[in-house]
N, C-alpha and C positions, 0 to 999 in steps of 0.2 A: 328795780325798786330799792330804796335807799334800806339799811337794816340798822337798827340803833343798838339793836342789844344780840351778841354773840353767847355762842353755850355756854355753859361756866366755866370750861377747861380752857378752851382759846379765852375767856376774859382775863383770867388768872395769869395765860401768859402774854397777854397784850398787857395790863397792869405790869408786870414785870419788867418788860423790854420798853416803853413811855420811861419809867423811872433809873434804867439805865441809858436810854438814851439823849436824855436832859441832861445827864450826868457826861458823859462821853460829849454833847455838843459843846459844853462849858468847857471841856479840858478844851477842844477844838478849836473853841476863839480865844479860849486865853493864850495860847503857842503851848508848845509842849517838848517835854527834851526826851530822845530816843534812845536805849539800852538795848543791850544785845542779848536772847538769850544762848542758851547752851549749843541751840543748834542753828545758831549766827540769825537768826530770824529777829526782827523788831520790837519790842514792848516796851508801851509808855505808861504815865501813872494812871492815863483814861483807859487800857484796858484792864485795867487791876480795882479800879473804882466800881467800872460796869464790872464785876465780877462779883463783886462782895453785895453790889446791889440786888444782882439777880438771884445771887446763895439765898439773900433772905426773905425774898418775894418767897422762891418755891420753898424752902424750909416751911414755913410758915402756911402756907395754901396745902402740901402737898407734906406733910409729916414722914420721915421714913424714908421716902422715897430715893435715892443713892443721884446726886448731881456730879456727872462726870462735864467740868469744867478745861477749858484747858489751861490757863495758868499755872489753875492749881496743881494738873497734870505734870506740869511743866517743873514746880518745884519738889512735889513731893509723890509723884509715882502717880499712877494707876492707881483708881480703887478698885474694891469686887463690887459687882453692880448688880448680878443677877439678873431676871428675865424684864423688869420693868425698872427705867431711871431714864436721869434726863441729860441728852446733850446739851454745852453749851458753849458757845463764841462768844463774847463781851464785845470781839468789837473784830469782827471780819474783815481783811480788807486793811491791815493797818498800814501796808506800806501808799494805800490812796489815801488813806488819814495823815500819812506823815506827811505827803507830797501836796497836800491841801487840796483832792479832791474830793469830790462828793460819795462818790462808791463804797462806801462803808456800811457794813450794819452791824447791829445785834440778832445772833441767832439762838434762839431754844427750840428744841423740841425733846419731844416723848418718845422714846422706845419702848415696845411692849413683845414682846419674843421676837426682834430683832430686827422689828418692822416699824417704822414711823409710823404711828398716829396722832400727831398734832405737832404746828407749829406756826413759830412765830417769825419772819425778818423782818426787821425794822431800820428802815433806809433814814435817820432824825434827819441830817443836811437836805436829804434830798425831797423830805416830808412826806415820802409814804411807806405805808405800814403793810404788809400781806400777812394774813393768816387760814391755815388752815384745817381741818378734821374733819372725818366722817363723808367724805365725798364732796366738801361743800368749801370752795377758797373765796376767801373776802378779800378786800384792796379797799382801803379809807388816808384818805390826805390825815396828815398827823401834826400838830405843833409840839416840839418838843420843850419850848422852852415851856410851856404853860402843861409838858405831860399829857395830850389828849388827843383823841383820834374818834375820826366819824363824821359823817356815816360810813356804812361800809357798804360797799355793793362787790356783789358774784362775780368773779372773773371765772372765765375758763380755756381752757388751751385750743389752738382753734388745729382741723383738719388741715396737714398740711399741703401749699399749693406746690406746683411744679414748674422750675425747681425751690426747693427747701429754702431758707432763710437759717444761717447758723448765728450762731452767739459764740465768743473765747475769750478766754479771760485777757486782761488787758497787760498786766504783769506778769502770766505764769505761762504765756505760748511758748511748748515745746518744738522743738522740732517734728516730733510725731505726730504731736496737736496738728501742726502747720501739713504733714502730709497728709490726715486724713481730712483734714478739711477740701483741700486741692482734691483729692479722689472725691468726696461726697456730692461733687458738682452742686454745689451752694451756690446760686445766682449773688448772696450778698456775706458776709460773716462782720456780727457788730461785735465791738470789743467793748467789755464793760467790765469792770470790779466787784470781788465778792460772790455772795449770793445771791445777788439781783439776777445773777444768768439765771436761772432756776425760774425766778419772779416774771420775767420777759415771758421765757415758755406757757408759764402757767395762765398770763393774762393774753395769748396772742401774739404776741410782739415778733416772735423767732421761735425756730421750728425744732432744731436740735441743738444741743453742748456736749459737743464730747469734750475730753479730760482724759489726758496721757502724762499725766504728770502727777508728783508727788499731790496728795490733799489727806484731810486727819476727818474724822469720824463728824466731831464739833462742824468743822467746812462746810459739811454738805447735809446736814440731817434735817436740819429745817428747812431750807428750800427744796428738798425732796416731798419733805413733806405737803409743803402748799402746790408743788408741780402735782405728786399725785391727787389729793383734794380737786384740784383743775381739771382730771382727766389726763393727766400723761404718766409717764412711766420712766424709770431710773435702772437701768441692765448693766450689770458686765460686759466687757467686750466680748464674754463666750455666747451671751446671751443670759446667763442666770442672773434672777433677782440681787440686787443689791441689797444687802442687808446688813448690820450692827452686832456691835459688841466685840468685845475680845475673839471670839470663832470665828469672825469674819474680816482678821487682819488682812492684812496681804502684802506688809511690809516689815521693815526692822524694829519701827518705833510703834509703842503700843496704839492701838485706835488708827493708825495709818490704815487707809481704802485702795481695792486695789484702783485700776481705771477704768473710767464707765462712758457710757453714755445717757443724756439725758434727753427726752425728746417728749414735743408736744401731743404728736400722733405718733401711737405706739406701731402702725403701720408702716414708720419710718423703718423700721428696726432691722427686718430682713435685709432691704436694699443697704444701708448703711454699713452693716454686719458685716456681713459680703462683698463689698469694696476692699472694707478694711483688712477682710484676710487675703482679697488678691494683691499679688505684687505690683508695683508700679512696675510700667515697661521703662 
């Protein structure tokens, strides 16, 4: 059944990411020139636009609240965030944005003692939106030039068949990505950009994502988020919960994650787990 109107916390940041998104697609058709930051990675002026738009959405909704962006992280450090604040990505995905594909989003979500509860990815190119909290994930086709999204209807991650269906990322397959996929006997593995891996899971599409490779806190918190809302789950390689903030580093740069898996049916977990610590022959 179609839904027109979401709780007020996912409206808040479906308003938000619509208004960076219209922004970020306009950078997109108009061409855009690429800078380098510190740590050789990409940044254009659409992800510095969608950044300042998204600061003022939640400023403004969400008083107080400490927005751990990454730009901003980028120029001026880390802030202290405390038990509740918000991730966010302006624009995921930027080297699919440079190369003029579609795999791009905007991601925010909520932290609340170091657990996602709410979130937004907003696919503008690709015209859909996921959002989700509280046990409950939405999916609504979106126009970005006109900023609007709806209806929304329930997605949820579906029991997985045998064998599994994986999802990797398109730009960032590691060589370790690449061997446990080969161990996980995956009948298919799609390649896709951004946080849409995450969005796939949650609606159905593909069964696990693992990630053996570098990602930052901003990366992955909002499609964690709509994966769990779905019904799936987000693990360590040891098996422990995935979770935020500065305590839950697991590399050199602040907010860097260690590497996880993410998966539609949490049933996967054991079998996949367990490949992964045996040795290939």
């Amino acid at each position: 059944m179609p839904i027109t109107q979401l709780p007020p916390l996912l409206q808040s940041l479906v308003d938000a990411s619509l208004a960076a998104g219209r922004s970020v697609l306009a950078h997109y058709d108009a061409g855009l020139s690429v800078e380098r930051k510190a740590d050789e990675s990409p940044v254009t002026e659409a992800d510095r636009a969608s950044e300042k738009l998204i600061e003022g959405f939640l400023a403004k909704a969400f008083p107080g609240v400490v927005i751990v962006a990454e730009e901003a992280c980028s120029q001026h450090g880390p802030p202290q965030t405390g038990s509740r604040f918000f991730l966010v990505d302006p624009l995921d995905g930027t080297k699919e944005f440079v190369c003029g594909r579609g795999d791009f989003t905007v991601n925010i979500a909520l932290i609340e003692e170091a657990r996602t509860v709410a979130g937004v990815v907003y696919a503008p190119a690709r015209g859909r939106l996921y959002a989700g909290a509280d046990g409950q994930a939405f999916l609504a086709e979106a126009d970005a030039r006109q900023a609007r999204a709806g209806p929304f209807r329930r997605v949820q991650a579906r029991k997985a068949p045998e064998p599994p269906v994986a999802v990797a990322s398109r730009s960032h397959l590691s060589p370790q990505t690449a061997a446990f996929l080969k161990r996980s006997g995956a009948v298919e593995s799609r390649s896709i950009g951004s946080s849409l891996k995450f969005c796939l899971l949650a609606e159905g599409e593909a069964d696990f994502y693992p990630r053996l490779s570098p990602t930052m806190q901003w990366d992955t918190a909002a499609g964690q988020a709509v994966l769990e809302a779905a019904g799936g789950c987000v693990l360590r390689l040891d098996g422990a919960p995935f979770l935020y903030g500065r305590a839950h580093e697991a590399g050199p740069r602040p907010f860097e994650n260690p590497h996880f898996l993410a998966l539609g049916d949490a049933a996967l977990a054991g079998r996949l787990l367990h490949r992964h610590d045996t040795p290939t022959p």
